[in-house]
PASEBA-1860 file (N, C-alpha, C; in nm, 3 decimals):
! residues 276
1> XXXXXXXX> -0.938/-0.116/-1.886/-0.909/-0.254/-1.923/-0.797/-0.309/-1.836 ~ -0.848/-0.426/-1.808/-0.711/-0.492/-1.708/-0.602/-0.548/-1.788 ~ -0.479/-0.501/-1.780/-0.407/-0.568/-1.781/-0.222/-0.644/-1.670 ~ -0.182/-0.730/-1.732/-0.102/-0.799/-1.622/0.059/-0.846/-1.650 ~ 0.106/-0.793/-1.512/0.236/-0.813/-1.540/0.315/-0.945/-1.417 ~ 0.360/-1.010/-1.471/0.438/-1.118/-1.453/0.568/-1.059/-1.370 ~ 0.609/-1.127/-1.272/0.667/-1.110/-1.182/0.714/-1.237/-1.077 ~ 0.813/-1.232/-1.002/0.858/-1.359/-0.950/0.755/-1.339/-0.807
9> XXXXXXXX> 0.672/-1.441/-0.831/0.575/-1.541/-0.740/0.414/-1.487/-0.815 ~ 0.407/-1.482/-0.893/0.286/-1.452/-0.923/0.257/-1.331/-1.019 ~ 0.145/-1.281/-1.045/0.097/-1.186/-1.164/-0.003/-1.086/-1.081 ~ 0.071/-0.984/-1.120/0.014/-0.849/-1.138/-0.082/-0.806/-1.157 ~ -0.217/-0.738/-1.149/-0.305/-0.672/-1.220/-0.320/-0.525/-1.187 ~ -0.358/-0.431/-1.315/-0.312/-0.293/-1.291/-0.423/-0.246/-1.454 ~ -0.453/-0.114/-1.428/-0.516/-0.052/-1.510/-0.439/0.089/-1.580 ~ -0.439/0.093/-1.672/-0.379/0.249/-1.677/-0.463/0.328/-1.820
17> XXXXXXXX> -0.493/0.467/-1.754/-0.589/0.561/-1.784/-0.514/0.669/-1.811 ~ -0.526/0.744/-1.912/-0.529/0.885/-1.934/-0.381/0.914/-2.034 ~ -0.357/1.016/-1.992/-0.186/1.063/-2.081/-0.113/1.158/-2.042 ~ -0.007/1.142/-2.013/0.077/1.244/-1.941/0.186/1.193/-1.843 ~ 0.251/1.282/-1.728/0.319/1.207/-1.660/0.227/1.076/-1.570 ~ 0.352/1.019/-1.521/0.292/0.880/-1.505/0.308/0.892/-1.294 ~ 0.116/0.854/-1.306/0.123/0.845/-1.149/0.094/0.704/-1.122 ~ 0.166/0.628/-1.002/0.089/0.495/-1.002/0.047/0.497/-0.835
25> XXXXXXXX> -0.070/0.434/-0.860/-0.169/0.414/-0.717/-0.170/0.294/-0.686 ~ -0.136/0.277/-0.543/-0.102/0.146/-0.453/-0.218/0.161/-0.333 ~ -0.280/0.052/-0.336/-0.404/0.060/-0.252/-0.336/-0.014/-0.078 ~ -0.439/-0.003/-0.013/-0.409/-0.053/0.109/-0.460/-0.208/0.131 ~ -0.461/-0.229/0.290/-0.485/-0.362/0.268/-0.669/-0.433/0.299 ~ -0.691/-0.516/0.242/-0.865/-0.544/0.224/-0.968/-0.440/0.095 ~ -0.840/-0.436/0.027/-0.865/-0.324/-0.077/-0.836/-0.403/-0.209 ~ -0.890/-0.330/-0.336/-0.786/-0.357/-0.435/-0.775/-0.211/-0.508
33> XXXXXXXX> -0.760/-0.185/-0.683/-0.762/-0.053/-0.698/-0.889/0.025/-0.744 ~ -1.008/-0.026/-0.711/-1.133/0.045/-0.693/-1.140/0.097/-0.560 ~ -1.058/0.098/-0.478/-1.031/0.225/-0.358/-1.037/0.361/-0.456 ~ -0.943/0.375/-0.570/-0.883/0.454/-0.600/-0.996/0.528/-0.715 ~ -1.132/0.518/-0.739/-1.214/0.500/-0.845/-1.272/0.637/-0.855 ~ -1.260/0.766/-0.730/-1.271/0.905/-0.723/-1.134/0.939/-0.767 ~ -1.075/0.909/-0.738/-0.936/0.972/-0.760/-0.887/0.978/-0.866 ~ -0.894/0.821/-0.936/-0.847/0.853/-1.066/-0.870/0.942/-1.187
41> XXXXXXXX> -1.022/0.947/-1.215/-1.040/1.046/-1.294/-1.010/1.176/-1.293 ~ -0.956/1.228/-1.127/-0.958/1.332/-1.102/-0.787/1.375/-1.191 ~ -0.705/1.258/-1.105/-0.549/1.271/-1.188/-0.550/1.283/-1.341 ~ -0.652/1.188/-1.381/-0.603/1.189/-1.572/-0.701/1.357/-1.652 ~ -0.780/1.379/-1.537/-0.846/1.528/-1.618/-0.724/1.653/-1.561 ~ -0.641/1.619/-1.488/-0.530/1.730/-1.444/-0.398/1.695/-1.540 ~ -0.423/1.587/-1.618/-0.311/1.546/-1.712/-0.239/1.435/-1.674 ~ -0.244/1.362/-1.632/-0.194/1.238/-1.584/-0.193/1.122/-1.626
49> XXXXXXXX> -0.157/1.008/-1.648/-0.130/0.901/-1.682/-0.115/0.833/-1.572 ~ -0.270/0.760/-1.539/-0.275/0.656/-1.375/-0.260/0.502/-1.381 ~ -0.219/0.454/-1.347/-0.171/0.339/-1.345/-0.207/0.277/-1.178 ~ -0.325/0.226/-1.201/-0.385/0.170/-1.076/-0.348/0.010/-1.027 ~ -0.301/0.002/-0.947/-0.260/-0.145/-0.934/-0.336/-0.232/-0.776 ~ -0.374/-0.374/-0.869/-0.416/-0.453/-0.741/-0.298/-0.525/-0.665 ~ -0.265/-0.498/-0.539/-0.202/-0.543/-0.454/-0.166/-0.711/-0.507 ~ -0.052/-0.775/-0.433/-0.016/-0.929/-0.480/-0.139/-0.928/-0.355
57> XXXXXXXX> -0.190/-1.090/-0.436/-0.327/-1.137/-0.360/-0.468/-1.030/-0.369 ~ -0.473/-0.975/-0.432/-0.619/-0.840/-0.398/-0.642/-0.856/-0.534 ~ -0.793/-0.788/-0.622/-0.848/-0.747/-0.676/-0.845/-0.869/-0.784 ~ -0.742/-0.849/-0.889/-0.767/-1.009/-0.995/-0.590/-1.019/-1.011 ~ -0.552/-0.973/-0.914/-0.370/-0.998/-0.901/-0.375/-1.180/-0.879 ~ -0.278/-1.246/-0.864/-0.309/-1.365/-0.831/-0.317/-1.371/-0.673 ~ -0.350/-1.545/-0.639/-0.342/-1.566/-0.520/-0.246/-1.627/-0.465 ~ -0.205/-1.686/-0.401/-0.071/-1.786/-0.329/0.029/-1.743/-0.355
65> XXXXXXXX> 0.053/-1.602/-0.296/0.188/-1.532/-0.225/0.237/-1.594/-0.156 ~ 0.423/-1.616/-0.086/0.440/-1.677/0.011/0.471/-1.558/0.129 ~ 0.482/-1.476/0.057/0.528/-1.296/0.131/0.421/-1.206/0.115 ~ 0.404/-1.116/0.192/0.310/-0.976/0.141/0.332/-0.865/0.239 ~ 0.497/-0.885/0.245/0.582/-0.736/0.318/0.601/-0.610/0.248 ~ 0.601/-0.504/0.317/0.588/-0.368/0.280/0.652/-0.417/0.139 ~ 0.845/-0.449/0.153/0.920/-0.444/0.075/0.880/-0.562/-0.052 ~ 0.839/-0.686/-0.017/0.770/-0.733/-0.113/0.674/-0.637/-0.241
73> XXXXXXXX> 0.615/-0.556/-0.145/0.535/-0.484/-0.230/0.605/-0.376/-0.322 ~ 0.678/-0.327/-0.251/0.797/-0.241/-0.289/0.804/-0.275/-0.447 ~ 0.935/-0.400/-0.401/0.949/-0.462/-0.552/0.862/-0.484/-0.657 ~ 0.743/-0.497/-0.627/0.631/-0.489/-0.723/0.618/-0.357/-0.764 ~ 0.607/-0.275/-0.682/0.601/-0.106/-0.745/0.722/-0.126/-0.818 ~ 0.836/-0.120/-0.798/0.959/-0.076/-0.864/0.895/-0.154/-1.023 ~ 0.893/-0.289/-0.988/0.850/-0.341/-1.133/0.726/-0.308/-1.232 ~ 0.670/-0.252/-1.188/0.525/-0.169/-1.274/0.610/-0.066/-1.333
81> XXXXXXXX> 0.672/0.022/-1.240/0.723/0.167/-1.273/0.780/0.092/-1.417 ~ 0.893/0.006/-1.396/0.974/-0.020/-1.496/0.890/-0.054/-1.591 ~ 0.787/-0.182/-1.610/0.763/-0.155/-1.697/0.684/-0.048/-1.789 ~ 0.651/0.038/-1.705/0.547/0.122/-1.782/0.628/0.201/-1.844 ~ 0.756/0.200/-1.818/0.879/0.349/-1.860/0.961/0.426/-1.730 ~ 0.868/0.424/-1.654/0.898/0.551/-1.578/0.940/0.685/-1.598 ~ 0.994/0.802/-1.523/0.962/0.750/-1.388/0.823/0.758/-1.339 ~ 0.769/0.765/-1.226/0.639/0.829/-1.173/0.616/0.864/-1.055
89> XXXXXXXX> 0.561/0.869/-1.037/0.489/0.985/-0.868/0.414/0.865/-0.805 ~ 0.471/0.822/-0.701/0.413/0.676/-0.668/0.309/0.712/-0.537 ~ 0.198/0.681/-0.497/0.076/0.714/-0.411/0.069/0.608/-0.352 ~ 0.074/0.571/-0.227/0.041/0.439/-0.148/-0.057/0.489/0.036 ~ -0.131/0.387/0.010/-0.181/0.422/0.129/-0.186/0.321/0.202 ~ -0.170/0.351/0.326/-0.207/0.230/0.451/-0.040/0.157/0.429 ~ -0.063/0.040/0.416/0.084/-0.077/0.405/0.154/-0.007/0.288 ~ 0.071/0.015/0.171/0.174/0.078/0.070/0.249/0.189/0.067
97> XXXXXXXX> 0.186/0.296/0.143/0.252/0.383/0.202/0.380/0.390/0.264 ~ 0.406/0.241/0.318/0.528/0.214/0.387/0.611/0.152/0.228 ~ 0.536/0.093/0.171/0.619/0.028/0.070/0.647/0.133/-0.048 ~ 0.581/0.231/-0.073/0.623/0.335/-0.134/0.820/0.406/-0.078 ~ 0.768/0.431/0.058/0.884/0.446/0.104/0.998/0.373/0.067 ~ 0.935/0.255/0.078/1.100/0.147/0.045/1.124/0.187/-0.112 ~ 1.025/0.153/-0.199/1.016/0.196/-0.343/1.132/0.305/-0.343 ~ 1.113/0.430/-0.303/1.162/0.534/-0.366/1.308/0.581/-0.288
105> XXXXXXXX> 1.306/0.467/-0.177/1.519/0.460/-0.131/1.546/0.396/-0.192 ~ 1.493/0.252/-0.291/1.561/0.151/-0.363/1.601/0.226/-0.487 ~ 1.520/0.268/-0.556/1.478/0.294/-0.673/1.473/0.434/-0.739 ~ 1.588/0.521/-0.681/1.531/0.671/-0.661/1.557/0.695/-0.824 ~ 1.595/0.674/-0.936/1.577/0.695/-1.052/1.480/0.711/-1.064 ~ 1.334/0.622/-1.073/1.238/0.595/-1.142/1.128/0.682/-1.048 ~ 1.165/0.747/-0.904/0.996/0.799/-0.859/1.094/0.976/-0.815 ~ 0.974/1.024/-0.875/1.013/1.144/-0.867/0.983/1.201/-0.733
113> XXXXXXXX> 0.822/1.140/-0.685/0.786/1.187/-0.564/0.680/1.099/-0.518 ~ 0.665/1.116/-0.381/0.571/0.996/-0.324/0.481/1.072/-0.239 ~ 0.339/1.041/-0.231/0.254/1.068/-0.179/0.184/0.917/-0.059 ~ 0.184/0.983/0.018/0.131/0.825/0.146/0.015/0.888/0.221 ~ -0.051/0.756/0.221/-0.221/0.826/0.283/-0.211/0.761/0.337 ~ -0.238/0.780/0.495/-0.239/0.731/0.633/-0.167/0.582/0.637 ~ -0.030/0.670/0.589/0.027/0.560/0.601/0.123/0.468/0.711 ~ 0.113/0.343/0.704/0.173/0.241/0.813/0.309/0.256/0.786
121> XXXXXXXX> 0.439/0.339/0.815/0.586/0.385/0.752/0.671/0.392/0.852 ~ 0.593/0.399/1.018/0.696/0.381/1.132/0.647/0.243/1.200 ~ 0.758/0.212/1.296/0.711/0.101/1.388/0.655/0.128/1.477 ~ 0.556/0.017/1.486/0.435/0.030/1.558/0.467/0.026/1.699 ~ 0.384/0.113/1.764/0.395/0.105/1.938/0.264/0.110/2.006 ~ 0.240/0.051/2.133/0.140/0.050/2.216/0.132/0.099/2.312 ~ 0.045/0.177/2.414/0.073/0.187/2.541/-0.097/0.193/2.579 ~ -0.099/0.118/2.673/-0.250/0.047/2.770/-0.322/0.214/2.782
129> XXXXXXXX> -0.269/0.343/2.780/-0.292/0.502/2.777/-0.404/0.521/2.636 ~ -0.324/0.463/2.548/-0.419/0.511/2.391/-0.577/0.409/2.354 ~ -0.559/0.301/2.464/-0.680/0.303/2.485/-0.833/0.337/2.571 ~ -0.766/0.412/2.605/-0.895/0.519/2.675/-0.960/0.581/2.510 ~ -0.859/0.591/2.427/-0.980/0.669/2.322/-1.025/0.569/2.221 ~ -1.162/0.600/2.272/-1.251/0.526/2.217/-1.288/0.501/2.057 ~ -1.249/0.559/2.007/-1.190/0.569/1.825/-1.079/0.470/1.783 ~ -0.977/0.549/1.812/-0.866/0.423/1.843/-0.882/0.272/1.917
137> XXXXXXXX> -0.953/0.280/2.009/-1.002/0.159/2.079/-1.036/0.041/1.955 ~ -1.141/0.128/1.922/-1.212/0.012/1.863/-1.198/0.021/1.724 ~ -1.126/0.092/1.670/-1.067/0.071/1.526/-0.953/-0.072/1.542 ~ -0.867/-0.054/1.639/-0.757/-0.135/1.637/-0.796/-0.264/1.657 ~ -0.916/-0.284/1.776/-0.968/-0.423/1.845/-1.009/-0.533/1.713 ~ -1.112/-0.408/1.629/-1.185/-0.472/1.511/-1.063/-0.538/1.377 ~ -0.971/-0.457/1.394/-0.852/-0.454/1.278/-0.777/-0.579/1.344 ~ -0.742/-0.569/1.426/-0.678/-0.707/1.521/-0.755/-0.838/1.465
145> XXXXXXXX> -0.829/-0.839/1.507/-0.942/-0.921/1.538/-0.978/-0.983/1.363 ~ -0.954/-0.905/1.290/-0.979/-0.912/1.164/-0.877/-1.048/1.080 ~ -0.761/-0.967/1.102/-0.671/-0.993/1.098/-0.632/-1.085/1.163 ~ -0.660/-1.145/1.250/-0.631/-1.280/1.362/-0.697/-1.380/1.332 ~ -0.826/-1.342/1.314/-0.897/-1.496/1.268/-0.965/-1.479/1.153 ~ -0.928/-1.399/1.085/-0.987/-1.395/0.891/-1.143/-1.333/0.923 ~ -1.172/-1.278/0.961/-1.281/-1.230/1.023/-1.373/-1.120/0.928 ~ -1.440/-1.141/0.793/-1.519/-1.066/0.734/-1.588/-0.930/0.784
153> XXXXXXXX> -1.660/-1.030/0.890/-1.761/-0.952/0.972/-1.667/-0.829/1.083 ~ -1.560/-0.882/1.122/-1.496/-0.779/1.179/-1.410/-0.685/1.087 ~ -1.343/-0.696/0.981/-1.315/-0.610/0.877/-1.443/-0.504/0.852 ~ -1.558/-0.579/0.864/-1.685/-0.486/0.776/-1.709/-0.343/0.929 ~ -1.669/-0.413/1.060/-1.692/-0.334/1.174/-1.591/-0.205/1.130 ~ -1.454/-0.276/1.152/-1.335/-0.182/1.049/-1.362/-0.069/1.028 ~ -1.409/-0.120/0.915/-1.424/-0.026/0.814/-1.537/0.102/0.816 ~ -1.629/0.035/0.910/-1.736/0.160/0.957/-1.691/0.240/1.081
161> XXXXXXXX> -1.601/0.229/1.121/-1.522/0.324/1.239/-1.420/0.402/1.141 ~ -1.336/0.341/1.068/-1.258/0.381/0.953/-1.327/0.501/0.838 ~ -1.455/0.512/0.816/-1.503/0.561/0.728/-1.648/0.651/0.797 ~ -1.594/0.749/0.892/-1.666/0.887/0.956/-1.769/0.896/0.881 ~ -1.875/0.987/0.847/-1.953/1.052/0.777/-1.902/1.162/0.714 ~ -1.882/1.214/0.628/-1.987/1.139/0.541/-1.901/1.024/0.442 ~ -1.965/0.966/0.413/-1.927/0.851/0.266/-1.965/0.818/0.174 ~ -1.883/0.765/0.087/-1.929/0.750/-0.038/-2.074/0.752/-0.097
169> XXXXXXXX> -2.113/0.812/-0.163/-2.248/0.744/-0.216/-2.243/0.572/-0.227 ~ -2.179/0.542/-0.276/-2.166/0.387/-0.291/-2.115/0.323/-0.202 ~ -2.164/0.376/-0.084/-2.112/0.312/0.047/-2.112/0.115/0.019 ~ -2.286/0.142/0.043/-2.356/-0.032/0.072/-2.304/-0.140/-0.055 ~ -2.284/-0.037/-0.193/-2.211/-0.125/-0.288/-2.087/-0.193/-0.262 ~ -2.006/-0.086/-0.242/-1.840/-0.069/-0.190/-1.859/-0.162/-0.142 ~ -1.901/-0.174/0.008/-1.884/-0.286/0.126/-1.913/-0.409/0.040 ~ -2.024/-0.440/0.000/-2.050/-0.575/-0.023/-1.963/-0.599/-0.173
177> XXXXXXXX> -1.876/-0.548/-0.223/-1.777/-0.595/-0.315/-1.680/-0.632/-0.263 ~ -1.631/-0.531/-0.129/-1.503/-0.574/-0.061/-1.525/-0.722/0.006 ~ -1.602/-0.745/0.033/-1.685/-0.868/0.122/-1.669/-0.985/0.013 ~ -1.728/-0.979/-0.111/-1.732/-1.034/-0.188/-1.562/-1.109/-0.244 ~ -1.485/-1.019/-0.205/-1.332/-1.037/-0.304/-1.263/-1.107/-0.211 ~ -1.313/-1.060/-0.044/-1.266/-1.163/0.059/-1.269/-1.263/0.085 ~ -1.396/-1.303/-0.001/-1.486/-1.457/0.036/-1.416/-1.554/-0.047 ~ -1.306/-1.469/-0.195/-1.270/-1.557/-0.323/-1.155/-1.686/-0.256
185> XXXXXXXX> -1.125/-1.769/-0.290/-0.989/-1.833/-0.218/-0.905/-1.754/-0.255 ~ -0.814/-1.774/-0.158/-0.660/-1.702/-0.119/-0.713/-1.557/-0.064 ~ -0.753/-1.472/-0.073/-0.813/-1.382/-0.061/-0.766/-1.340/0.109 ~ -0.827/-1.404/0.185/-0.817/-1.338/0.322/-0.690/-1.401/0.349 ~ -0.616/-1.504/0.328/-0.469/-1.515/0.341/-0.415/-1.374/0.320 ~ -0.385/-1.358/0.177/-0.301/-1.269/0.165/-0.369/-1.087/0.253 ~ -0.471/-1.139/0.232/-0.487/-1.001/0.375/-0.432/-1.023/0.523 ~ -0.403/-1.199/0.559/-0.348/-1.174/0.710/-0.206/-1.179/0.693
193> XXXXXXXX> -0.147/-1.224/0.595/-0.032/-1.169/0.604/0.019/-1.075/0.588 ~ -0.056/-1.040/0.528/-0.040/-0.821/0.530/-0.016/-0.771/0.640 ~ -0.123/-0.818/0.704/-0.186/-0.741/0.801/-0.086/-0.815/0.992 ~ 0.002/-0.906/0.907/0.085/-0.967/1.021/0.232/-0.926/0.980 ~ 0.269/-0.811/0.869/0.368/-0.789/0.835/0.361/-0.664/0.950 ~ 0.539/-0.621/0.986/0.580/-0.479/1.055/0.630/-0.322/0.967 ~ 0.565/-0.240/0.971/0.643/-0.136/0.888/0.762/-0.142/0.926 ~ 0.849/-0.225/1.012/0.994/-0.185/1.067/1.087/-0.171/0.962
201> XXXXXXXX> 1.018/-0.220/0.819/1.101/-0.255/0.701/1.119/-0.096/0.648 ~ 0.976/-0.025/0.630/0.976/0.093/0.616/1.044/0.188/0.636 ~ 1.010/0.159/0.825/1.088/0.276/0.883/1.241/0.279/0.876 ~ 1.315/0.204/0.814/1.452/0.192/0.842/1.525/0.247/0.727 ~ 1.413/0.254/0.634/1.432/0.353/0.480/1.417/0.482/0.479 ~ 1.341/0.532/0.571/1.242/0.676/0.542/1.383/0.758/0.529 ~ 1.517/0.752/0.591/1.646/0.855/0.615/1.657/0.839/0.487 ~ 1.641/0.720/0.409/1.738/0.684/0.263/1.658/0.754/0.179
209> XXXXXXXX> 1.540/0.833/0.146/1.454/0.817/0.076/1.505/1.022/0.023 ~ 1.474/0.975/-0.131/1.584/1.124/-0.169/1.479/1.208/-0.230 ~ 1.371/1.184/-0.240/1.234/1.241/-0.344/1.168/1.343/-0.244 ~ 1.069/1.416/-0.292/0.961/1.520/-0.208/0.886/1.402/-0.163 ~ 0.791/1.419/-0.041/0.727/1.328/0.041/0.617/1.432/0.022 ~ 0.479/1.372/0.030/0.332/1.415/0.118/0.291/1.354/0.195 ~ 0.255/1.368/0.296/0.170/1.260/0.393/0.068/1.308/0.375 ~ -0.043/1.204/0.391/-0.181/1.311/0.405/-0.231/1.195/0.508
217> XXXXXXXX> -0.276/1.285/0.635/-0.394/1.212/0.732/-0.506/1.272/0.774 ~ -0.577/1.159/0.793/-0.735/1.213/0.824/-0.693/1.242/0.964 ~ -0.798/1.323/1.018/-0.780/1.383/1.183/-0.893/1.287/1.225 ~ -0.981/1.203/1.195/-1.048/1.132/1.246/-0.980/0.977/1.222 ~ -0.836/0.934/1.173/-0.849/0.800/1.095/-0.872/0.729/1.285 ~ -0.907/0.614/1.260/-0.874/0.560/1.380/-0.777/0.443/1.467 ~ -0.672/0.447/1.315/-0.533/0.411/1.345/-0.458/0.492/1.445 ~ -0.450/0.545/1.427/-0.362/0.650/1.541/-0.437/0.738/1.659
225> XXXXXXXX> -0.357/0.686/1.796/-0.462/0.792/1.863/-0.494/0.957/1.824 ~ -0.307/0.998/1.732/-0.332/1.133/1.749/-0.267/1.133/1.591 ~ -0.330/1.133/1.479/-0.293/1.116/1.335/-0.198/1.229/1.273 ~ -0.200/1.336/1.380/-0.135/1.451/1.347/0.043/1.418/1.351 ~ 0.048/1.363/1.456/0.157/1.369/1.561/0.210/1.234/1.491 ~ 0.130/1.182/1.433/0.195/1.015/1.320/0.261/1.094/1.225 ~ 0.215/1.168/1.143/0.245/1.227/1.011/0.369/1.325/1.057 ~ 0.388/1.341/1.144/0.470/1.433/1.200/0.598/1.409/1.209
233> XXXXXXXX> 0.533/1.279/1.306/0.663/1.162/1.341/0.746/1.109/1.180 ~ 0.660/1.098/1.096/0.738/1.072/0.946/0.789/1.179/0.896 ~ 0.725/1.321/0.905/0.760/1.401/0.848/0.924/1.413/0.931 ~ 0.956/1.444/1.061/1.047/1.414/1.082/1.139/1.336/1.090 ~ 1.142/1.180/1.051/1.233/1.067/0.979/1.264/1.097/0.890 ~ 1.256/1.160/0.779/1.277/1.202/0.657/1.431/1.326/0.670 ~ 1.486/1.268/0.575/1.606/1.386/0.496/1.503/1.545/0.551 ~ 1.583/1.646/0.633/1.579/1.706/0.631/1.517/1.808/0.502
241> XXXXXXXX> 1.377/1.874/0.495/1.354/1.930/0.391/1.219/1.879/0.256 ~ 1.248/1.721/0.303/1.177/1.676/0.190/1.017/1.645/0.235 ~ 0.983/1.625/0.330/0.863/1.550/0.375/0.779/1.700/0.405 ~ 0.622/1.680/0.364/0.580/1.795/0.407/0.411/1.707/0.452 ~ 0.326/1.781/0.523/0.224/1.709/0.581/0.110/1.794/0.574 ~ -0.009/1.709/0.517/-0.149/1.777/0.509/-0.222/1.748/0.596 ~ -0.339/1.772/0.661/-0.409/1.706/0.721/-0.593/1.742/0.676 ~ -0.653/1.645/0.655/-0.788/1.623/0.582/-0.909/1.606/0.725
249> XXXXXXXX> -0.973/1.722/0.716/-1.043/1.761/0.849/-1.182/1.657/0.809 ~ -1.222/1.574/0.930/-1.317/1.504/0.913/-1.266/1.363/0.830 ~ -1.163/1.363/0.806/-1.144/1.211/0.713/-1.083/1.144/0.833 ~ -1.163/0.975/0.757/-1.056/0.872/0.877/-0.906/0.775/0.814 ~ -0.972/0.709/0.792/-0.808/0.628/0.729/-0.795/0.603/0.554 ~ -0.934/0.690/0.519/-0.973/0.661/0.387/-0.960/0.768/0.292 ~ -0.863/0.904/0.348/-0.924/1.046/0.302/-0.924/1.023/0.165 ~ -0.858/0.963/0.069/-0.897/0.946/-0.048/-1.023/0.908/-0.125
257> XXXXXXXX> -1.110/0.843/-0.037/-1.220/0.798/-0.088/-1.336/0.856/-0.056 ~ -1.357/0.901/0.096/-1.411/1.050/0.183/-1.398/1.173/0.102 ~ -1.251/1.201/0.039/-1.268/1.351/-0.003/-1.165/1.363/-0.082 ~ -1.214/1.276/-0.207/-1.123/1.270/-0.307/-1.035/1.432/-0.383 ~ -1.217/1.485/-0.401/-1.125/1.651/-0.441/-1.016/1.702/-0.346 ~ -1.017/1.710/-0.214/-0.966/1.740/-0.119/-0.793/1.706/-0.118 ~ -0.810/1.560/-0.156/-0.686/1.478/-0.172/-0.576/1.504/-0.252 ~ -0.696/1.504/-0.406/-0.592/1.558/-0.523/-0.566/1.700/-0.488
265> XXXXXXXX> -0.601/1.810/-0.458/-0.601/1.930/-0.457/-0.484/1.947/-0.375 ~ -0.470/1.880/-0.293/-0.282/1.851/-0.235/-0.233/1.811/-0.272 ~ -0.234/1.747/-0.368/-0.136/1.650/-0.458/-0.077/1.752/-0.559 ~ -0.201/1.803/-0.629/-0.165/1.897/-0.723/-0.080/2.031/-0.702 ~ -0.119/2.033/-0.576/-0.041/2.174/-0.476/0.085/2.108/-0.468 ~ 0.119/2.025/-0.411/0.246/1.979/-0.383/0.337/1.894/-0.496 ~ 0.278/1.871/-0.654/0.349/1.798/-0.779/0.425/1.966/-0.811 ~ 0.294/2.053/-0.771/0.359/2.181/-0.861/0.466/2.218/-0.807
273> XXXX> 0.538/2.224/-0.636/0.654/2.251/-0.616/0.745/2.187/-0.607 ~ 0.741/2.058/-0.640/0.817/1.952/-0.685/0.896/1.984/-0.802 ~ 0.772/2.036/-0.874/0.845/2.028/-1.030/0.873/2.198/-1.059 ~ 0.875/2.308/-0.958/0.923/2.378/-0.929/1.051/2.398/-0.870
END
């Protein structure tokens, strides 16, 4: 059941399932929290209490944001956590991933530990070299391109370079819902401003950030030429000790939705030495 929390510039929407400690899931961007629709059941049958949230502007959150920065988002996590009680184990992927980060240097009371799936958490760099690979090539061109002129049809390209084989059973559904939520007003706004925000906000937190870290990246995503060597690069920004890194063989920028068991099964590996 949806329900919604009120917040300065707009309203919230978020689901929460199950009983136990409290995990909350932050989707990425052209998403809302039916990204998260393998996953969740998997957290609340391991004991969990999920708390799925639609991004400001995504899923039935409202529309006419004037912001939709990592740290914008941030503050929205911090404010779910709060109200739900806290603390919790905050999961962000893609942009949230970076905003998780900010979340848990602002806020280190309330998140015990953060998990980021291919996430956007350093500043971005280019060099005319990383496009020779042809993965990267044309993940970024289509994502650009998306993002530049509100571009459906190039999001939908996206997302099929983004999402390797195998996929979802509910591939052809998936797509034409995401398509569908883009088409609503406000909708692809608040995706280009997403998608015109810098993790620089991120990266300038990752030292501050006092909790256990996971990264998890696909070895196929096609954000990064070399996804290993991204996760790496975070794992080393991080406090000495805390950041540790998985990597999901065959996943692209989606490993959560590609290989959900896969996902939690690190999660669960890595809550247990947390709370060890």
């Amino acid at each position: 059941m949806t329900e919604y929390l009120n917040v300065d510039g707009g309203t919230l929407a978020y689901e929460v399932t199950g009983s136990g400690p409290l995990v909350v899931l932050a989707h990425g961007i052209g998403n809302d929290r039916e990204a998260y629709r393998f996953v969740t059941p998997l957290l609340v049958a391991a004991g969990h209490r999920v708390a799925a949230l639609d991004l400001r502007g995504c899923g039935e959150s409202s529309v006419g944001w004037k912001s939709c920065t990592r740290t914008d988002i941030a503050g929205d996590l911090i404010a779910l956590i709060t109200h739900l009680g806290g603390p919790a184990v905050l999961v962000g992927h893609s942009i949230s991933g970076g905003a998780a980060t900010i979340a848990a240097a602002k806020a280190p009371s309330l998140i015990t530990a953060v998990v980021e799936l291919a996430p956007f958490t350093r500043k971005l760099s280019y060099s005319l070299g990383d496009f020779r690979v042809a993965r990267y090539r044309r993940g970024v061109l289509n994502l650009l391109g998306a993002g530049l002129f509100g571009s459906i049809a190039r999001w939908r390209r996206y997302l099929e370079i983004a999402y390797p084989q195998p996929r979802p059973a509910d591939w052809d559904a998936s797509l034409a819902r995401i398509e569908s939520k883009l088409r609503e007003p406000g909708r692809m706004k608040s995706f280009q401003l997403m998608g015109r925000s810098t993790p620089a906000d991120a990266a300038a937190q990752l030292g501050n950030v006092r909790c256990p870290v996971l990264i998890i990246e696909g070895d196929q995503d096609p954000d990064w030429v070399d996804p290993r060597a991204e996760g790496e690069a975070i794992v080393a920004a991080l406090p000495a000790g805390l950041g540790r890194l998985d990597m999901i063989a065959g996943a692209g920028h989606y490993p959560h939705v590609q290989f959900p068991e896969q996902v939690v099964a690190a999660m669960m590996s890595f809550l247990a030495t947390v709370r060890a």
